[in-house]
Every structure is written in structure tokens, then in C-alpha cells.
C-alpha positions as CSV (number, residue, x, y, z in Angstrom):
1,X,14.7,-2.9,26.7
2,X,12.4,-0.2,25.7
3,X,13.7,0.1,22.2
4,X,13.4,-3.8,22.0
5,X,9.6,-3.6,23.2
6,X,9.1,-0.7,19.8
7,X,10.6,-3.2,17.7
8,X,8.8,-6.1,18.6
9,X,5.6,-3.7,18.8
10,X,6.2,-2.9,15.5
11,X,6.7,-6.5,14.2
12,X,3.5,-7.6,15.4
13,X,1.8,-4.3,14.2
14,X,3.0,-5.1,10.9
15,X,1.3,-8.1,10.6
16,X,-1.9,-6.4,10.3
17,X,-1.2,-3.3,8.6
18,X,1.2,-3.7,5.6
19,X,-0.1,-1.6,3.4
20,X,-1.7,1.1,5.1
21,X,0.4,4.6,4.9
22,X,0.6,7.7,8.2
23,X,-2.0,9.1,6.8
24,X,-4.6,6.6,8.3
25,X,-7.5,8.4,7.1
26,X,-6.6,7.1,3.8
27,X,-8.7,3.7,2.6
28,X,-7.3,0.3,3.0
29,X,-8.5,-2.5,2.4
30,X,-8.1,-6.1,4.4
31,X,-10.2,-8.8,5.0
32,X,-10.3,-12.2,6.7
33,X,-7.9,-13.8,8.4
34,X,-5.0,-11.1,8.1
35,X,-1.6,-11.6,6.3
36,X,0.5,-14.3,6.4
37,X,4.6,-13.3,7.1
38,X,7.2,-15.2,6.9
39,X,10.0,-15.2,9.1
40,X,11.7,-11.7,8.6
41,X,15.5,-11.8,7.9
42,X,17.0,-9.0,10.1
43,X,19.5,-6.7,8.7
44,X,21.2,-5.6,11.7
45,X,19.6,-5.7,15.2
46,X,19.7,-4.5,18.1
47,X,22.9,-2.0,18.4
48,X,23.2,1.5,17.3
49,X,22.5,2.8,14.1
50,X,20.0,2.3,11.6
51,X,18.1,-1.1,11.9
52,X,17.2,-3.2,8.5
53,X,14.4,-5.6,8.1
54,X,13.5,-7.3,5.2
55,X,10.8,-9.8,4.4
56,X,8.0,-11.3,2.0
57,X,4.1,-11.5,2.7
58,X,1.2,-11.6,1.0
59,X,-0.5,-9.1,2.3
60,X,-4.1,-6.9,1.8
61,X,-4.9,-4.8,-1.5
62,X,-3.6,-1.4,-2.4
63,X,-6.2,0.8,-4.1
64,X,-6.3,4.1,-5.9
65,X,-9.2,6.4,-6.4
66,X,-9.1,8.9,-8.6
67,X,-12.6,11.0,-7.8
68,X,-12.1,13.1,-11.1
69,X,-11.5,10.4,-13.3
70,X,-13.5,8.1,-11.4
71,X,-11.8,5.4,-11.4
72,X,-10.7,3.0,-8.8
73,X,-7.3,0.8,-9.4
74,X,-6.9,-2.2,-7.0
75,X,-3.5,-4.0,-7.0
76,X,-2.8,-7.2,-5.6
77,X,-5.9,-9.3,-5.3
78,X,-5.9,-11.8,-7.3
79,X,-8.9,-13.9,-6.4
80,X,-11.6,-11.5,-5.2
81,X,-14.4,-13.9,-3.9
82,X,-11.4,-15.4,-1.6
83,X,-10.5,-12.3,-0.4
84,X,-13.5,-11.3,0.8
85,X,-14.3,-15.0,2.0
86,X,-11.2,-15.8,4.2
87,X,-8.9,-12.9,3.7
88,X,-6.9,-15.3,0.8
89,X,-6.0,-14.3,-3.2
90,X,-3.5,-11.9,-2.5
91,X,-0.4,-11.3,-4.5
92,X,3.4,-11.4,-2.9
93,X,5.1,-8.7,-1.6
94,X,8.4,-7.7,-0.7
95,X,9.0,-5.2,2.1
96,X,12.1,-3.4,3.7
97,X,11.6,-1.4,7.1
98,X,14.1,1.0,8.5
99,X,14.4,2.2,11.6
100,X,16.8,5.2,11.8
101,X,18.0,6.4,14.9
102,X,16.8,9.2,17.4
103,X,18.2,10.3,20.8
104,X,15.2,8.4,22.3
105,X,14.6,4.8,21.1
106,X,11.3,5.0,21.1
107,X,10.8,7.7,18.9
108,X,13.3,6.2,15.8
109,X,12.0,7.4,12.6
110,X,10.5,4.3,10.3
111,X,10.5,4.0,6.8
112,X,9.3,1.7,4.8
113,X,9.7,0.7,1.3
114,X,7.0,-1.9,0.0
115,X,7.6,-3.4,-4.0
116,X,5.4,-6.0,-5.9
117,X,5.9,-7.0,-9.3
118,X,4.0,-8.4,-12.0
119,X,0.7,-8.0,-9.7
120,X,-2.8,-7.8,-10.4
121,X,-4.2,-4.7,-11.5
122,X,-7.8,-4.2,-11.7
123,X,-9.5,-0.7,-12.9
124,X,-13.5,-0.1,-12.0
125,X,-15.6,2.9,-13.2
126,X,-17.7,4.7,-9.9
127,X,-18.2,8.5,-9.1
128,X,-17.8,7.4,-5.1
129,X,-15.5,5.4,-3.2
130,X,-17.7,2.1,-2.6
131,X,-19.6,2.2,0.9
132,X,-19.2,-2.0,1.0
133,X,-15.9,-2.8,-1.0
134,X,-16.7,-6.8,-1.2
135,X,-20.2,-6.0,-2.3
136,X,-18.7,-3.6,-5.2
137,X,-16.2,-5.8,-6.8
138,X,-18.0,-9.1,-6.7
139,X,-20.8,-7.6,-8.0
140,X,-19.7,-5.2,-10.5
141,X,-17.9,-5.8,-13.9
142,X,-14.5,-4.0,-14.2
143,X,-14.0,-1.9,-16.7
144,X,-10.2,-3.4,-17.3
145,X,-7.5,-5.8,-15.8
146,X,-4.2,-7.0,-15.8
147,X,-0.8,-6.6,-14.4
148,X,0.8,-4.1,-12.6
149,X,4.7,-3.3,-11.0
150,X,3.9,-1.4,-7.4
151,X,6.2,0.5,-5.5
152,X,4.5,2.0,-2.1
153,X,7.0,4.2,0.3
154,X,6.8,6.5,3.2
155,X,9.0,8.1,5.1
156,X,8.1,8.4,8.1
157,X,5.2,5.5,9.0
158,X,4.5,5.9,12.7
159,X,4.7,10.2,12.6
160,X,1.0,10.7,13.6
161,X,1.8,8.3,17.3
162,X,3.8,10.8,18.8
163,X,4.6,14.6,19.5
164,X,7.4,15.7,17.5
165,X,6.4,14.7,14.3
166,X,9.3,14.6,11.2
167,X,7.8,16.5,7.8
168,X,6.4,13.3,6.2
169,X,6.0,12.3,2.8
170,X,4.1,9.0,1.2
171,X,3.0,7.6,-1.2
172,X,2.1,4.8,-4.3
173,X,2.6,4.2,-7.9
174,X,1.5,1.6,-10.1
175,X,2.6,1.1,-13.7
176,X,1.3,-1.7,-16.0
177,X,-0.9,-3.0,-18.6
178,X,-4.8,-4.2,-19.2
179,X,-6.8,-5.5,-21.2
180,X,-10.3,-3.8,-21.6
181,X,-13.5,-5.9,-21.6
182,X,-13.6,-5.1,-25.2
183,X,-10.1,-5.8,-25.7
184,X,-8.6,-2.5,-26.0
185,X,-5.0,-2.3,-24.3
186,X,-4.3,0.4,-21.9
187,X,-1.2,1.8,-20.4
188,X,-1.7,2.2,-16.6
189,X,-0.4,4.6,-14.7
190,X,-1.1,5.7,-11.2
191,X,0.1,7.7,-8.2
192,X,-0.6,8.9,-5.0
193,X,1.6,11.5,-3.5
194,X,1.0,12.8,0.3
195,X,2.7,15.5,1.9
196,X,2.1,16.3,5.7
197,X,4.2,19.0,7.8
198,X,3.2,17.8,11.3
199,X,0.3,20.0,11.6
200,X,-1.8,19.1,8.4
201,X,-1.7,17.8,4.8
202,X,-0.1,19.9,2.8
203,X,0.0,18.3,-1.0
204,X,-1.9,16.0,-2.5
205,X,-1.7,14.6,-5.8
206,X,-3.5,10.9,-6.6
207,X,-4.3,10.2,-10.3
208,X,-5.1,6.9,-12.2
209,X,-4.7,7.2,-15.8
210,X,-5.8,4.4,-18.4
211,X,-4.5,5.1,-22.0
212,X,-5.4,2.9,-24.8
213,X,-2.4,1.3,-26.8
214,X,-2.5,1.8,-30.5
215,X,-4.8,4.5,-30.6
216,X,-3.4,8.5,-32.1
């Protein structure tokens, strides 16, 4: 019963935090009304053994800034003013959790493996990570947008709730291409990498690169 009570704990804590990563200092955005998910197809529950879940949901934005370059990438909305409105004008996603066994139930190590393809992709020009995000990208012009493939992973999503943290590594990266608003064409690429031993960050690597097509 009490690893049934994790799972369903984590079901309904997924519902609310898709796309957020262990490191929960990091900054996520939602809005609204939450995330719609549809009925998750279950791999193989309850027994021994790893446990599989897969399902769809639009879900909240992922974003990348890159203080250096500055430059802030957001994937996944594709109607802003609804976002911020109602929490709508999100893209689809497709998500895969696993829960791998541990001599205590309750401490089974989760990973989770998020994809989206063909999703918006939307690049800003700032020097600071926006105070009010709603208030930045409804009232600022981007510098480009487009579409983008995601892929967002971590290996160990609930290491920070409990005492014998796994070495944990997460992460993001978005490929794609936009269109400037002078019609230049750029190659996007962007990561973030996150490595934590337990007791600290240890790495950390997040870059969002726009190079224009066509140009030597």
C-alpha cells in the first residue's frame, strides 16, 4: 500500500509539474488553469521491477536563458496571450516516467524522459531573467521564432525529497529553426546540462545559440 500511495502521489504531482526538473530552483513557467493529461497508459504496474508510464499532455513552457548571450528561448507556447489568460496555447507533449526499484518502495528512483516535436520556439533579447514573464513576452517583440524538436530528461526527479540522494543529472536541449523579424534564418541550438552529487551543484552548462543560415 505504501508504494501504491508514491505512485498515485506522483500521478497527481505530475499534473502540475511536468516540466519542472530536481533542481527546483530552476525557472519554470505555468500559468492558469494547469495541464490537461490524458489518461496515462501504464506499462507495468504494480509488481516488482521497474514500473513504465507513458502518456501525452499539453503541458507549461520550457525556457532557456542564456545570461551571456542573453537570450531567452521559450518552447512550447504557442499562443502567448492564452497562456497567460487561462493557462491554454500550449504545444503537445509526450512523456515516459520510470520508476526503478529500491529496497524501500518509497524511495524508487524516477526518471523521466519528456520529447516534443515540431514545437514552438521563440528567442527574446534581455540582460535579466524577466521579473513578470507574462508582462515580458506580451509586451516585447522577439527577436526570432519558429519551430523547435525538445527532448528534456532527468535522472533522478524526486532526489532533493529525501535523505539518500542518487548523483543526479538533468537537463534540456532544443534544436530547430527561426525566422528573424528581418527574415534572416537561424539554426537554433540549446542546452541545459545539470549535474548535482547530493550535496550541491556540481556542473553546469546552459547555452542558447542562434546562427544565421546562409551567412560565411
Amino acid at each position: 500500500m505504501k508504494a501504491l500511495s508514491v505512485v498515485m502521489l506522483l500521478m497527481a504531482s505530475l499534473a502540475f509539474v511536468l516540466l519542472g526538473c530536481s533542481d527546483n530552483s530552476a525557472p519554470i513557467v505555468s500559468s492558469g488553469s494547469g495541464s490537461e493529461i490524458s489518461a496515462p497508459s501504464l506499462m507495468k504496474y504494480p509488481g516488482p521491477g521497474a514500473w513504465v508510464n507513458r502518456f501525452g499532455s499539453p503541458s507549461g513552457s520550457v525556457t532557456f536563458f542564456d545570461a551571456e548571450a542573453e537570450l531567452l528561448l521559450v518552447v512550447g507556447i504557442n499562443d502567448f496571450s492564452s497562456f497567460c489568460a487561462v493557462g491554454g496555447g500550449r504545444d503537445w507533449y509526450l512523456i515516459r516516467v520510470v520508476l526503478l526499484p529500491d529496497a524501500d518502495p518509497a524511495l524508487r528512483r524516477v526518471l523521466r524522459d519528456i520529447r516534443g516535436d515540431d514545437l514552438t520556439a521563440v528567442v527574446w533579447h534581455t540582460s535579466s531573467w524577466p521579473s513578470d514573464f507574462c508582462e515580458f513576452v506580451l509586451t516585447n517583440d522577439p527577436l526570432a521564432e519558429g519551430n523547435a524538436n525538445l527532448r528534456v530528461t532527468d535522472n533522478d526527479l524526486y532526489s532533493w525529497t529525501h535523505d539518500k540522494p542518487n548523483a543526479n543529472a538533468w537537463g534540456r536541449v532544443a534544436n530547430g529553426t527561426l525566422i528573424g523579424t528581418d527574415g534572416q534564418e537561424y539554426m537554433l541550438n540549446a542546452v541545459i546540462q545539470m549535474m548535482n552529487n547530493g550535496a550541491g551543484r556540481t556542473n553546469e552548462v546552459i547555452r542558447v545559440q542562434l546562427t544565421p543560415k546562409g551567412r560565411n
